[in-house]
SEVEXMAR-301943 format. One line per 8 residues: number of its first residue (from 1); for each residue y, x, z of N, C-alpha, C. Coordinates in pm, whole numbers. Layout:
NUM) Y/X/Z/Y/X/Z/Y/X/Z  ...
//
This chain:
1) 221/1765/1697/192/1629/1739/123/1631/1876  134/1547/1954/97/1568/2117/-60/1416/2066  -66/1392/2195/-158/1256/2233/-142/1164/2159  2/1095/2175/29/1001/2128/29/997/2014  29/1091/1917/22/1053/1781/-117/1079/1771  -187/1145/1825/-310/1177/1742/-389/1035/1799  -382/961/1894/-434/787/1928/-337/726/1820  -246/729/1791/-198/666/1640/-300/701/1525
9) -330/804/1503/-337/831/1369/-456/821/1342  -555/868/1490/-729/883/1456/-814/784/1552  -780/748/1592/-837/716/1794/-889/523/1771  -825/495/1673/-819/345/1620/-910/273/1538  -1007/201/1619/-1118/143/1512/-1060/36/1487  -1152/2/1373/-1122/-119/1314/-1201/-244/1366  -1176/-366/1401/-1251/-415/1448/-1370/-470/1352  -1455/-519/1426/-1625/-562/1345/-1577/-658/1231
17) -1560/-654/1106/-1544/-738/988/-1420/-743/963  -1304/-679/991/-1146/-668/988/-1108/-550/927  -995/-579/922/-916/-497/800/-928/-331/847  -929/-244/792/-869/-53/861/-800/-72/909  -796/4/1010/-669/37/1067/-585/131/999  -405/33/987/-333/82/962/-252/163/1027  -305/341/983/-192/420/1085/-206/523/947  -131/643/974/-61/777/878/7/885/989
25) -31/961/922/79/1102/958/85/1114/892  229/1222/840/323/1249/714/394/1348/794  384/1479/725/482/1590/777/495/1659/633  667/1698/663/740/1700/546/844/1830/595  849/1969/527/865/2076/558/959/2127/415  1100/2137/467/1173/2197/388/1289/2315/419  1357/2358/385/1436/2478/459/1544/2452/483  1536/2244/502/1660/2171/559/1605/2123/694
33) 1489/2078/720/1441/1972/802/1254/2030/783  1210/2053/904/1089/2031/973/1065/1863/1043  1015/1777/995/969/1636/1004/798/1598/1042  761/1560/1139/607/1504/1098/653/1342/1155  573/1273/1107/583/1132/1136/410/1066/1131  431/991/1251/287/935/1273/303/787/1326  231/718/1288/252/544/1286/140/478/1294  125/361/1368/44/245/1360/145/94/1357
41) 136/71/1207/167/-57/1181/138/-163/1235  8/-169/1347/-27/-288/1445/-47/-261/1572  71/-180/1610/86/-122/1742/122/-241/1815  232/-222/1928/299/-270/2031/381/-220/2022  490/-127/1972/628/-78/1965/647/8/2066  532/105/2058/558/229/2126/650/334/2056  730/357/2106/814/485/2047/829/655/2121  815/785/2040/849/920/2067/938/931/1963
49) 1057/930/2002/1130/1013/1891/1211/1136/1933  1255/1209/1848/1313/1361/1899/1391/1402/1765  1477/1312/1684/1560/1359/1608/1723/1413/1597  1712/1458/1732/1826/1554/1750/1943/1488/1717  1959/1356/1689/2033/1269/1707/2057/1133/1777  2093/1151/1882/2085/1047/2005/2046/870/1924  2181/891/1880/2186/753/1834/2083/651/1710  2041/802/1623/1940/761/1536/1790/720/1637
57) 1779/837/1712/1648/787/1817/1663/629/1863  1795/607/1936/1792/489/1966/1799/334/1817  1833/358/1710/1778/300/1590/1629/277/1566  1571/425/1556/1448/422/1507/1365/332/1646  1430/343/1750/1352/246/1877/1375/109/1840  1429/85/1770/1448/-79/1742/1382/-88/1640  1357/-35/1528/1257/-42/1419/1098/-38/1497  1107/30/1603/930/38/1660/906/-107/1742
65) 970/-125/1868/997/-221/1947/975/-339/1852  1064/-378/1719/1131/-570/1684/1008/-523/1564  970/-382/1517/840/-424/1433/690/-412/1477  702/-368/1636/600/-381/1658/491/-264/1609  554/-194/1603/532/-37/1480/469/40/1614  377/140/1640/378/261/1740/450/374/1662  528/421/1725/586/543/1614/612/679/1649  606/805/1604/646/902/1668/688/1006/1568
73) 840/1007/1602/906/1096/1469/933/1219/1557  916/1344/1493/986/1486/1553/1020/1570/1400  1206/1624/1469/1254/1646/1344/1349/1775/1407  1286/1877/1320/1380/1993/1307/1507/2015/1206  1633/2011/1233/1710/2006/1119/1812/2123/1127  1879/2083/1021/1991/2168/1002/2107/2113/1053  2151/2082/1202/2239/2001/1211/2362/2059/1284  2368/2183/1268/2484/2270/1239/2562/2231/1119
81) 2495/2217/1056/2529/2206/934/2630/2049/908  2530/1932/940/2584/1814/967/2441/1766/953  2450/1593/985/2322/1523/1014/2264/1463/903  2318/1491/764/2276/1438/635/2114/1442/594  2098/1604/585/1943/1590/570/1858/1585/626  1885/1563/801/1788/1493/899/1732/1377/872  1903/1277/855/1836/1112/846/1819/1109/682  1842/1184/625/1780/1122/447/1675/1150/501
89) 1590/1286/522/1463/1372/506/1419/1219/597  1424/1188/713/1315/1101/790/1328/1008/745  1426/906/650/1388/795/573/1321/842/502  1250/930/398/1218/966/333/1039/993/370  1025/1067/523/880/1087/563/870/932/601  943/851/679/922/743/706/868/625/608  896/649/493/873/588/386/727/647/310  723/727/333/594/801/284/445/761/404
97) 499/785/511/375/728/640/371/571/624  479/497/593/446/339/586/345/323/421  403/355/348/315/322/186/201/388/247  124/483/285/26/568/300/-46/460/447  -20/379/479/-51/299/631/-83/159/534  -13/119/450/37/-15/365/-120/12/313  -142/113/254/-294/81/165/-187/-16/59  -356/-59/10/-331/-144/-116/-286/-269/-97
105) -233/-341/8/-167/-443/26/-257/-582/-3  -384/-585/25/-461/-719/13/-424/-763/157  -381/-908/144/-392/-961/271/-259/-975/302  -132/-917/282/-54/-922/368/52/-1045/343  144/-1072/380/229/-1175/334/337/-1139/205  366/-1017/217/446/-930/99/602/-956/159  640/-1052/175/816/-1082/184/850/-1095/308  934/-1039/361/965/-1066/485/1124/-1056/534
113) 1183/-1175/592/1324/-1147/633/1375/-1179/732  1489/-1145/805/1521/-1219/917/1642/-1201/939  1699/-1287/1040/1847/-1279/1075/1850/-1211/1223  1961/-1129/1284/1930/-1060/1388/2145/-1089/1442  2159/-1095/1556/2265/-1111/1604/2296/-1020/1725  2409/-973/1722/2425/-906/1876/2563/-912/1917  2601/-1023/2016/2730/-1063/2049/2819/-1069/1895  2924/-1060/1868/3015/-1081/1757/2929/-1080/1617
121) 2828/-960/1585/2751/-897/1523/2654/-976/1420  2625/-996/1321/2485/-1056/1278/2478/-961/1101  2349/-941/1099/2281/-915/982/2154/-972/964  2124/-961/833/2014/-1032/757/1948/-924/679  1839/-892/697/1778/-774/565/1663/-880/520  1636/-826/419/1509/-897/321/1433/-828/301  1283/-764/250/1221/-697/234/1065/-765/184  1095/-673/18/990/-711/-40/845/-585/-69
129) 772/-562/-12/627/-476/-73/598/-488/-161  681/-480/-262/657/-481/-454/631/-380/-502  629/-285/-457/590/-138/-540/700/-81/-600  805/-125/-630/880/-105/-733/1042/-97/-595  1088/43/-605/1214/82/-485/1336/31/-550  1389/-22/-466/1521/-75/-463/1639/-89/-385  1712/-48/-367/1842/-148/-245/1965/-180/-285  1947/-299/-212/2107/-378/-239/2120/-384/-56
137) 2273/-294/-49/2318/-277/123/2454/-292/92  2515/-408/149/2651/-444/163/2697/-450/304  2757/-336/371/2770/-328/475/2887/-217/521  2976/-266/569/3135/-193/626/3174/-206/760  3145/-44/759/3112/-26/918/3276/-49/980  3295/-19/1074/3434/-8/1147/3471/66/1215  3373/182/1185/3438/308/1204/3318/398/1190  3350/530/1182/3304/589/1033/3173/700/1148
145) 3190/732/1259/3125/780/1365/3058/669/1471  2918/670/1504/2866/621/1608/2781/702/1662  2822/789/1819/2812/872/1882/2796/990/1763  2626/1063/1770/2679/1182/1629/2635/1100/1448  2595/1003/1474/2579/993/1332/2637/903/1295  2743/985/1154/2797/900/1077/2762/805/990  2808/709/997/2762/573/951/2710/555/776  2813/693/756/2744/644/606/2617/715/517
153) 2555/787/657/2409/778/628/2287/732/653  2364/604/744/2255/438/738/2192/461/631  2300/455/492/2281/434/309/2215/491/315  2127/653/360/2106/740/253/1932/713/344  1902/659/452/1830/689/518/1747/534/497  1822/453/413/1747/351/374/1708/350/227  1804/459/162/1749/500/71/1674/599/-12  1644/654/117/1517/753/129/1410/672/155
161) 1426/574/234/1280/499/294/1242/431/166  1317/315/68/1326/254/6/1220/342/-119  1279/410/-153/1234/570/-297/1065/560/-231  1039/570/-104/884/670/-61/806/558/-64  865/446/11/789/333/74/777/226/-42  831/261/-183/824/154/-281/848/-4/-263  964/-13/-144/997/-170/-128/1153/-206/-203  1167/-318/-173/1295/-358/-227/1340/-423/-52
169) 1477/-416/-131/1505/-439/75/1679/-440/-1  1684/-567/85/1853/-589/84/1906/-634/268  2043/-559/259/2070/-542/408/2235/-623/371  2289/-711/485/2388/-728/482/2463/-767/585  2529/-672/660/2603/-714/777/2716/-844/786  2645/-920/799/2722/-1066/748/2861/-1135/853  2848/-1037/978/2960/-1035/1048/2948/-900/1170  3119/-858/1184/3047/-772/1311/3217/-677/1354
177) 3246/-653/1463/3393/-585/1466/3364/-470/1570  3249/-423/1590/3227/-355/1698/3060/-249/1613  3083/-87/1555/3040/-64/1442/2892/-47/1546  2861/-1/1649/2763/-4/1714/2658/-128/1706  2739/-223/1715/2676/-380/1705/2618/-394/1579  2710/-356/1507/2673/-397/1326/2505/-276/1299  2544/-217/1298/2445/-78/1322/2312/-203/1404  2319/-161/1492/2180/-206/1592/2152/-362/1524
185) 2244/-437/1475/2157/-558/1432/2064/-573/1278  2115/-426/1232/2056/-361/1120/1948/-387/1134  1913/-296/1229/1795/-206/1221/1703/-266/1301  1717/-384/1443/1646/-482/1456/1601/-615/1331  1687/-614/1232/1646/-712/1171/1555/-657/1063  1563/-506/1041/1476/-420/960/1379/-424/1001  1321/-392/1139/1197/-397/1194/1129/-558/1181  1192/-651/1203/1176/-731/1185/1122/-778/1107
193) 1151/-780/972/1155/-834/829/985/-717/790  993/-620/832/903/-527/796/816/-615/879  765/-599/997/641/-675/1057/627/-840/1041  712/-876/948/693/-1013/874/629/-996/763  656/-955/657/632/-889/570/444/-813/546  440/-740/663/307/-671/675/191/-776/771  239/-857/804/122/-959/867/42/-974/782  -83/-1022/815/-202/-1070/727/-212/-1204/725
201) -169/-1258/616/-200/-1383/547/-350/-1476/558  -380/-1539/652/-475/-1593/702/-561/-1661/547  -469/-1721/476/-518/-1833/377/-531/-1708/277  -509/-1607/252/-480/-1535/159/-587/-1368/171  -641/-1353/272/-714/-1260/344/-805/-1184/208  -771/-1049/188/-834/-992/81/-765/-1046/-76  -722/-1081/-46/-632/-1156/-225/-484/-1031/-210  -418/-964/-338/-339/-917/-341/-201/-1004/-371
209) -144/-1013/-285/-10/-1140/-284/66/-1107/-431  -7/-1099/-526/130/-1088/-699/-9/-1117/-773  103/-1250/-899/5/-1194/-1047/-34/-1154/-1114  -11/-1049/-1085/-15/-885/-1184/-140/-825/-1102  -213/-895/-1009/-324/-843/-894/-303/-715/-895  -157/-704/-862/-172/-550/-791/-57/-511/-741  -9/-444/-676/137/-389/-648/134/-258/-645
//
């Protein structure tokens, strides 16, 4: 980890009578993938990424940027091999640094969704902080490669995040003929829905958003 993560992770007070600061590191070491991941949930959408996959870097920059996330992923993989257990493994640390940043969830709004468009393109994700992992992803790409990563481990890399990060989250590319487009309005509307979702509830401040007082 260089500077920038360690002002993510340690460097961050909380202000006088306000919530912790929400930040995490998470490094995740297997004899597929070397991963650390470091985050501040009330950044400015600073991004380092270095996952040896062009196009995922430029994803995970739209998740930092539209959520407002500081983020810094570095990922050693097996990608000789192919890019499978890169992007599962970092949905997977990614999901583990957000629940571990989330705390116990007093205060926040819990639900968050949005619609995101890009020329022809539009998706909608939903995303709930329920504790309880889920996904519903209805989405057909239009072609099966975008630059090196194949499309159909969007799935596996939202359902790695989904498993760590204990949310429910439904994604649906609701129009799109150009698979780049469909892709990027994803993952802006992901970031999205996530920093909706994690705001602090003014009327609600210290109350856990469920009747079950707890998630």
């Amino acid at each position: 980890m260089d500077a920038m993560s360690d002002n993510l992770a340690s460097n961050l007070a909380a202000p006088a009578g306000g919530p912790a600061p929400r930040v995490a590191k998470v490094s995740r070491q297997t004899a597929e993938t070397q991963i650390s991941v470091a985050l501040n949930l009330d950044g400015s959408g600073q991004a380092q990424l270095a996952t040896g996959i062009g196009f995922l870097d430029h994803m995970l920059d739209q998740i930092a940027r539209h959520g407002l996330i500081d983020l810094n992923i570095q990922c050693q993989g097996d990608l000789h091999i192919d890019g499978h257990h890169t992007v599962e493994d970092i949905g997977i640390t990614l999901g583990q640094a957000v629940a571990q940043a989330v705390g116990d969830k007093k205060g926040i709004r819990r639900y968050g969704h949005a619609y995101v468009p890009l020329d022809e393109a539009l998706s909608r994700v939903v995303i709930d902080f329920s504790g309880r992992p889920g996904l519903e992803m209805d989405v057909h790409f239009t072609a099966s490669m975008i630059g090196a990563l194949d499309t159909q481990l969007v799935y596996e890399f939202f359902q790695g995040f989904v498993n760590h990060a204990g949310v429910s989250l439904h994604i649906d590319n609701l129009k799109g003929q150009n698979a780049h487009h469909q892709c990027e309005t994803i993952f802006k509307a992901f970031g999205r829905a996530v920093r909706a979702a994690l705001e602090f509830d003014p009327r609600a401040l210290g109350s856990i958003p469920s009747t079950k007082g707890s998630l």
